[in-house]
OpenMM code with the backbone's topology and positions (N, CA, C; nanometers):
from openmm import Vec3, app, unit

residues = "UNK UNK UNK UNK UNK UNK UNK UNK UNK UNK UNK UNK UNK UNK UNK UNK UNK UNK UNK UNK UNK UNK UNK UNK UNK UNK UNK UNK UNK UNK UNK UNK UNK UNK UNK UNK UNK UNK UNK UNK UNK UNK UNK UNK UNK UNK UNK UNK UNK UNK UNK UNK UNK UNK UNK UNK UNK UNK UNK UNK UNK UNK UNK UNK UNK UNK UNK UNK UNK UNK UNK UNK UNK UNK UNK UNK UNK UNK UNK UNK UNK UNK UNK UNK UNK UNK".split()
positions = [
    Vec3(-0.5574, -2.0997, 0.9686),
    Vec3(-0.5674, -1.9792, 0.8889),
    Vec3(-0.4385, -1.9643, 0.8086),
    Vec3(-0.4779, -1.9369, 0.6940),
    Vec3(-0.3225, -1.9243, 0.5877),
    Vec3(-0.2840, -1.7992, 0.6134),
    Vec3(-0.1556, -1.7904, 0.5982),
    Vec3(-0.0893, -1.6541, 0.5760),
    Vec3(-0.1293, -1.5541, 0.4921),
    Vec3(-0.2012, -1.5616, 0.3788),
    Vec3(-0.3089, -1.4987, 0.3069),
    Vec3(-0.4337, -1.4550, 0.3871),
    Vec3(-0.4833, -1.5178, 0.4274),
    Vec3(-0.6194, -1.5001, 0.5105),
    Vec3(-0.6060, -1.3954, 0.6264),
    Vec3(-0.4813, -1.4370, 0.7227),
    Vec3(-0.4443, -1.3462, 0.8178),
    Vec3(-0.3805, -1.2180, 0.7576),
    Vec3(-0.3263, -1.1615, 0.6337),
    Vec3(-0.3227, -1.0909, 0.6151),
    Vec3(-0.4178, -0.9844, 0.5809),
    Vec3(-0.5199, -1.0939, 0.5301),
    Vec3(-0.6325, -0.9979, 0.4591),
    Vec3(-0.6913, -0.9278, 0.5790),
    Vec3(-0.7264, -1.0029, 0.6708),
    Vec3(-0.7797, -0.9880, 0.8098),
    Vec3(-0.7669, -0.8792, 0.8791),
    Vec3(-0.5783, -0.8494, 0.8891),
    Vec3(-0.4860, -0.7364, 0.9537),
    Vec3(-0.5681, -0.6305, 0.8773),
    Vec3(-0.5724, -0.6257, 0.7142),
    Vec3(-0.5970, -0.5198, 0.6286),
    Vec3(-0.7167, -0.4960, 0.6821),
    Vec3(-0.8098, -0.5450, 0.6776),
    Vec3(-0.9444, -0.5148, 0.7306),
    Vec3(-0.9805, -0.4446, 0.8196),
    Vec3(-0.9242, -0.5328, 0.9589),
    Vec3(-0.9125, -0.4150, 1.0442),
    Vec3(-0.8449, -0.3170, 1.0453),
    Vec3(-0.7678, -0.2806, 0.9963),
    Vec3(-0.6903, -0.1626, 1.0023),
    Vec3(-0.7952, -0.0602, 0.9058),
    Vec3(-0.8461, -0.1390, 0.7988),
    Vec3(-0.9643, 0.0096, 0.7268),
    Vec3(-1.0608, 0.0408, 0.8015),
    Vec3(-1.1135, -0.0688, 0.8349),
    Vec3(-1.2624, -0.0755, 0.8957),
    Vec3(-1.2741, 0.1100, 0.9703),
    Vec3(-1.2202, 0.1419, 1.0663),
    Vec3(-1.1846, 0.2283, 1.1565),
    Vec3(-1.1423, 0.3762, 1.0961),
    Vec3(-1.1161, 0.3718, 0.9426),
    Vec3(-1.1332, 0.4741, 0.9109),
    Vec3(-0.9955, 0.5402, 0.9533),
    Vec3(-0.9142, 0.5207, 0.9753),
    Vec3(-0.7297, 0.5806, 1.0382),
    Vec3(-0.7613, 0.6874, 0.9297),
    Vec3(-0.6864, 0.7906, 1.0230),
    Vec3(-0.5996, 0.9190, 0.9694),
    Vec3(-0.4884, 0.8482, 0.8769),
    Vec3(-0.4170, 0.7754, 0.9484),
    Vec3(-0.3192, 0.7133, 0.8624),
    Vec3(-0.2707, 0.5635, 0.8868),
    Vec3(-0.2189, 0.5353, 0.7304),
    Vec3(-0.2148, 0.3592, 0.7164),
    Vec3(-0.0841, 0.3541, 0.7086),
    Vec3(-0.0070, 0.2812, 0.7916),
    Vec3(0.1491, 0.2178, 0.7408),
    Vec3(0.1043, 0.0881, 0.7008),
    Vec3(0.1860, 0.0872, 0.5557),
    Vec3(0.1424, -0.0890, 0.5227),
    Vec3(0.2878, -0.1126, 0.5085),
    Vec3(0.2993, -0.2631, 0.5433),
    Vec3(0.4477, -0.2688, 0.5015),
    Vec3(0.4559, -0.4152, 0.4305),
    Vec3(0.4347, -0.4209, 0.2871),
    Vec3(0.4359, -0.4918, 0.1364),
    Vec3(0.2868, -0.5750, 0.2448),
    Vec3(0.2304, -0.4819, 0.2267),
    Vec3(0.0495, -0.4979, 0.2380),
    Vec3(-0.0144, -0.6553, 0.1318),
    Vec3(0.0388, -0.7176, 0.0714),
    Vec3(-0.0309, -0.7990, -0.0384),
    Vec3(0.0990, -0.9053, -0.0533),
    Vec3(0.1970, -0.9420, -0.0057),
    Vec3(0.2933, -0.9925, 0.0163),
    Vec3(0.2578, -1.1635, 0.0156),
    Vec3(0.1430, -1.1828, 0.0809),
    Vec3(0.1064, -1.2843, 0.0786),
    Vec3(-0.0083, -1.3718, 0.0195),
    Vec3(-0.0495, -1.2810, -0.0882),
    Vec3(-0.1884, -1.2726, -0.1271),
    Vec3(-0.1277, -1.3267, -0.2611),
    Vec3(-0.2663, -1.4086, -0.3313),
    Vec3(-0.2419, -1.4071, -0.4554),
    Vec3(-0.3150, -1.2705, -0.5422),
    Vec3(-0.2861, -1.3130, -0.6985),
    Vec3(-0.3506, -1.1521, -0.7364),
    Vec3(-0.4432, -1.1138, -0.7172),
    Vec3(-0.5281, -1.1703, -0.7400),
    Vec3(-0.6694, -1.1128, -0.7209),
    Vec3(-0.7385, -1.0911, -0.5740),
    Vec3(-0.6681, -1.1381, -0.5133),
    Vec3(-0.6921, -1.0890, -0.3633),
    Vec3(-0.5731, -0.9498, -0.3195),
    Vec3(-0.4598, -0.8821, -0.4134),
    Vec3(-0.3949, -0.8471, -0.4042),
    Vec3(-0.4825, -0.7176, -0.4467),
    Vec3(-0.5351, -0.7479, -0.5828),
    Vec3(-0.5926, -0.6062, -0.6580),
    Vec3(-0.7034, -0.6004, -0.5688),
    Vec3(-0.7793, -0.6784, -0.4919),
    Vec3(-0.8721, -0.5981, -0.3942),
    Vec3(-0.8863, -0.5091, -0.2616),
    Vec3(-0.7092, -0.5724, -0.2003),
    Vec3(-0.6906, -0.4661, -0.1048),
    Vec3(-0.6220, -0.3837, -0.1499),
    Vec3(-0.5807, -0.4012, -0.2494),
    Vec3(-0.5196, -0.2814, -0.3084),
    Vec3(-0.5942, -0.1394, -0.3729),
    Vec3(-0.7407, -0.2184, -0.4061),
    Vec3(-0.8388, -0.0846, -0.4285),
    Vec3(-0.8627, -0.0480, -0.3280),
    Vec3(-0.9309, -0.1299, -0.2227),
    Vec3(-1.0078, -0.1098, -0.0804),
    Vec3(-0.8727, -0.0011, -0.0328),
    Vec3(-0.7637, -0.0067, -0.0065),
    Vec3(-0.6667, 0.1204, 0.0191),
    Vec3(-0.6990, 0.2480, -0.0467),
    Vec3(-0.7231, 0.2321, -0.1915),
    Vec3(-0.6671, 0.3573, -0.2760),
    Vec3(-0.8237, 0.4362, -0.2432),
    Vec3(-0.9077, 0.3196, -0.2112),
    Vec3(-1.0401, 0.3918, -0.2560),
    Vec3(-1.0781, 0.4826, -0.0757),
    Vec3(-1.0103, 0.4035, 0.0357),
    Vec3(-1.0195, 0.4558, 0.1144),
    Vec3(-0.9498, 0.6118, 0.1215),
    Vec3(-0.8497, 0.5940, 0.0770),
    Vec3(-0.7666, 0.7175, 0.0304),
    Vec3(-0.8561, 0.8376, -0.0231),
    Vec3(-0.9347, 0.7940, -0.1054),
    Vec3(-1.0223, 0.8597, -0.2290),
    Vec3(-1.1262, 0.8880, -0.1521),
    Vec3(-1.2154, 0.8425, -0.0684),
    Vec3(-1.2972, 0.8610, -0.0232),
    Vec3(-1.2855, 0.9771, 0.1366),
    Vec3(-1.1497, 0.9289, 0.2245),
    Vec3(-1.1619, 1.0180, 0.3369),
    Vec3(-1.0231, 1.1311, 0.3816),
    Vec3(-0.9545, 1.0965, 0.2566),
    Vec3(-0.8366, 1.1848, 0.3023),
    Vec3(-0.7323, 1.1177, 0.3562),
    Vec3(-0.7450, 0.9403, 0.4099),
    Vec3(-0.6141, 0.8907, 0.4776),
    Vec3(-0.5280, 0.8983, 0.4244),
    Vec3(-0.3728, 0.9364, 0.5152),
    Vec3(-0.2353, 0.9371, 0.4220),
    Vec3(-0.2078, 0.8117, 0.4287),
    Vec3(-0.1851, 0.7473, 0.3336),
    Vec3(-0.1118, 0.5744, 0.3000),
    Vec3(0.0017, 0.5753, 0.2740),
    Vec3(0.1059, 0.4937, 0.3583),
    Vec3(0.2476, 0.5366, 0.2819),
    Vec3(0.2373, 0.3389, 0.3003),
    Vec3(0.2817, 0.3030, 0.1548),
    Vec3(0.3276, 0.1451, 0.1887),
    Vec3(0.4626, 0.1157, 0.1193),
    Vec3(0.5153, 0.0473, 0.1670),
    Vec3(0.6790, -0.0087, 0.1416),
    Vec3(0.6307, -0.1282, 0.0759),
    Vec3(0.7038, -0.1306, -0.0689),
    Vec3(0.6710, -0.3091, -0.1286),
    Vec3(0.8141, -0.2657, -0.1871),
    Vec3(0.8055, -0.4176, -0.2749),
    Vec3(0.9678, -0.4524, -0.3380),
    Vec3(0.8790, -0.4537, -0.5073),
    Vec3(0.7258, -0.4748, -0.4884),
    Vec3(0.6468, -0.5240, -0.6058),
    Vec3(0.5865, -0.3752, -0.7080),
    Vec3(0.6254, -0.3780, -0.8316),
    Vec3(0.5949, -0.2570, -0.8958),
    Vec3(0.4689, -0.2659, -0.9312),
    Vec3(0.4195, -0.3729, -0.9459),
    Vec3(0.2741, -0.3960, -0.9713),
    Vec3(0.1714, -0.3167, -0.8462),
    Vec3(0.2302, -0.3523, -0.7271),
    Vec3(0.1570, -0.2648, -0.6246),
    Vec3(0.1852, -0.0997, -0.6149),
    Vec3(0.3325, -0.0802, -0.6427),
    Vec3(0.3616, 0.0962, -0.6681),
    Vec3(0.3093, 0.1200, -0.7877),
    Vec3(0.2658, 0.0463, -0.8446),
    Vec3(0.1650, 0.1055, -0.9600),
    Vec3(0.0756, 0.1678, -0.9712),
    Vec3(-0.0450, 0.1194, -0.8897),
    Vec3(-0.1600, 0.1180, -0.7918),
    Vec3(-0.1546, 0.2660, -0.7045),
    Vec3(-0.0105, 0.3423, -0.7097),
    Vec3(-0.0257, 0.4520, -0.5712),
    Vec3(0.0418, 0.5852, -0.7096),
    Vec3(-0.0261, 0.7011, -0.5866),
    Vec3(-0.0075, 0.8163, -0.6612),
    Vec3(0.1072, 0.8784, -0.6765),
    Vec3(0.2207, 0.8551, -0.5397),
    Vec3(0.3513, 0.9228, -0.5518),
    Vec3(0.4254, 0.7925, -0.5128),
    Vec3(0.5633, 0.8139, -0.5419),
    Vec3(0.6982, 0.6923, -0.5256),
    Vec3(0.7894, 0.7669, -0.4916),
    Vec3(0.8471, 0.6830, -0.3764),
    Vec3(0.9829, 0.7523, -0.3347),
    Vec3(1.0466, 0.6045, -0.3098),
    Vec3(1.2108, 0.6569, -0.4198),
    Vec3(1.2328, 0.4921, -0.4319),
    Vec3(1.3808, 0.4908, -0.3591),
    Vec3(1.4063, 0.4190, -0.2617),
    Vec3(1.5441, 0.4113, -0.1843),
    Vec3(1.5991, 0.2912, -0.2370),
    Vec3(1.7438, 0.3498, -0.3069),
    Vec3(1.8204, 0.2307, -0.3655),
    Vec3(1.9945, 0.2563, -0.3317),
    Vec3(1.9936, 0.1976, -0.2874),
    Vec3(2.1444, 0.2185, -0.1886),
    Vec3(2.1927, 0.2715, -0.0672),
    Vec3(2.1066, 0.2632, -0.0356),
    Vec3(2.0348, 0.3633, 0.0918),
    Vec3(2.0433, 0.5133, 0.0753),
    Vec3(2.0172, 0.5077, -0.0660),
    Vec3(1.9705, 0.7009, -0.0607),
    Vec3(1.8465, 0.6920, -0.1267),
    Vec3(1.8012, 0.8078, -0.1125),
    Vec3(1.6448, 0.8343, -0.1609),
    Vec3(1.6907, 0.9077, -0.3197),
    Vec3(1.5787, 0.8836, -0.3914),
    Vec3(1.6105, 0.8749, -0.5536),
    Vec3(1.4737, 0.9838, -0.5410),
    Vec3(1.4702, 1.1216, -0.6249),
    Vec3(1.3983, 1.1606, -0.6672),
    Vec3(1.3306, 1.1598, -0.8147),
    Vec3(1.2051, 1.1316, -0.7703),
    Vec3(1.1857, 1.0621, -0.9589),
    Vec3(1.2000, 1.1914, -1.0410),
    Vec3(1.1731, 1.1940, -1.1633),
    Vec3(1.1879, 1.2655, -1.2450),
    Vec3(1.0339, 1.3618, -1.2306),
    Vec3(1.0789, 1.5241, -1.2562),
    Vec3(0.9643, 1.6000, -1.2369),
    Vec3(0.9171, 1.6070, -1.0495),
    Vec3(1.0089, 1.5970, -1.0277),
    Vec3(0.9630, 1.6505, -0.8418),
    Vec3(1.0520, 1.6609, -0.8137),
    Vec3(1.0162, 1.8033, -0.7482),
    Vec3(1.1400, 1.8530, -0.6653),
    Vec3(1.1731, 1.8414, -0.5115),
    Vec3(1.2556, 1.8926, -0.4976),
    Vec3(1.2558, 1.8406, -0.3552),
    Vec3(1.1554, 1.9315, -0.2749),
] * unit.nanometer
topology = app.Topology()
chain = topology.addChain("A")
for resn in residues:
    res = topology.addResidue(resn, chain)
    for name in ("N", "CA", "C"):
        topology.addAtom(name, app.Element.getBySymbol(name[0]), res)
C-alpha cells in the first residue's frame, strides 16, 4: 500500500462515522492533486452537510484555500488576518 493510498484510507475512516470533530494534520500531504481536491471536498462537504468542526494544519495554500477561516502561526505567534477580531 503506498503512502497515498493509506492516507486516503485514514481519511475515510475518519468521515465515514460522521465525527463531531476532524483534526487533520496536512490531510493531502501525500496525495497527488486530484486525489487531494477529492478529500478535500469530501471534508468541506462533510462540514456543509452536518455541522463537523474541521480544524487542519497544512504548510500548502492550495489546501487553506479550500477552508473558510485561517489562523496563520509564523514565529510562533498567531497572526490575525485582516478583518477579524480577536
Amino acid at each position: 500500500v503506498s503512502g497515498g493510498q493509506a492516507q486516503r484510507a485514514a481519511v475515510a475512516r475518519a468521515l465515514v462515522h460522521r465525527p463531531a470533530v476532524v483534526l487533520a494534520d496536512e490531510p493531502t500531504g501525500a496525495l497527488d492533486s486530484v486525489a487531494a481536491e477529492a478529500v478535500l471536498d469530501a471534508m468541506v462537504q462533510l462540514v456543509a452537510e452536518t455541522g463537523t468542526a474541521l480544524l487542519v494544519v497544512t504548510h500548502d495554500h492550495v489546501v487553506a484555500s479550500h477552508l473558510a477561516r485561517h489562523v496563520v502561526l509564523r514565529d510562533g505567534r498567531v497572526e490575525v488576518p485582516t478583518g477579524v477580531t480577536r
